[in-house]
C-alpha positions, 0 to 999 in steps of 0.5 A: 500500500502507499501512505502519504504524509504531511510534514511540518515543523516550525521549531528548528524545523531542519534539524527535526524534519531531517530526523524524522525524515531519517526515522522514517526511512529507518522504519519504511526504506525507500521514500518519495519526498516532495520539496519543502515549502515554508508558509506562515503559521495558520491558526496562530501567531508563531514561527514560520512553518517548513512543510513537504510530503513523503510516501512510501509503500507498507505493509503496515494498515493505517492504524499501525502506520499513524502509531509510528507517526506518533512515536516518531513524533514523542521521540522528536519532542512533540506535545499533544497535550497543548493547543491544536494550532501551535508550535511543534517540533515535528507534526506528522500527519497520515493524509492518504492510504492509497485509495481508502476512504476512512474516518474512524478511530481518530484517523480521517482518509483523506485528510481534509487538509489536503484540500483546504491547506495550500502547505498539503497540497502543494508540495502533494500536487509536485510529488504526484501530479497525476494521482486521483484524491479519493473522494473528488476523482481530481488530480492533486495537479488540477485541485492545485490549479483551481486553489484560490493561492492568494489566502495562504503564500508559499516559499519553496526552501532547499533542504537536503535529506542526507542517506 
């Protein structure tokens, strides 16, 4: 199965993403990475954000996937106990799982952030242009395009993610 997920880090956000991205691939082996966009804070006033996607084929169901996420995070520093929209160190988020269309368990496939943040589905429509969501049957290409781009301004940031 291919699992997406959505990056972010607004705290030392090189330093963390390239060591979540590290973990990552300790854990999944081979993965897709998008380029990494800085935006913003949405929600509150803090540091600018750093973003990407990365994909990866598992074997792992969803629910086993989205428990690693959270023990990459907690390892990384992470709070869950703050406010929703804040500052962290690593947020990683599971936002597709091939085709499947879920909400149960706390885990909603896709993530509606996919089509209301310019940060997910950006760096989405660069890495897979061409991959139907689920729900709407649009490419991310052409669910790139009709964004209004005006809300939410992007800046694209070279990061490198060493092997």
């Amino acid at each position: 199965m291919d699992a997406y997920l959505s990056i972010g880090s607004n705290i030392d956000p090189i330093y963390y993403i390239q060591a979540g991205v590290a973990d990552l691939r300790q854990q999944y082996g081979k993965l897709n990475i998008s380029p990494v966009y800085e935006s913003e804070s949405v929600g509150f006033s803090g540091s600018n954000f750093y973003n990407l996607i990365v994909a990866f084929e598992t074997v792992q169901d969803p629910y086993e996937v989205n428990k690693n996420l959270r023990m990459i995070e907690a390892k990384h520093g992470r709070q869950r106990s703050g406010q929703r929209f804040s500052s962290r160190t690593l947020d990683l988020d599971l936002i597709l799982y091939d085709n499947l269309i879920l909400k149960n368990n706390g885990l909603e496939l896709p993530r509606g952030e996919i089509l209301r943040y310019a940060f997910v589905l950006q760096p989405l429509a660069d890495l897979v242009p061409d991959l139907l969501h689920p729900v709407t049957g649009q490419s991310y290409a052409e669910l790139w395009q009709q964004f209004d781009k005006t809300e939410q301004l992007l800046w694209q940031v070279q990061m490198d993610f060493p092997i």
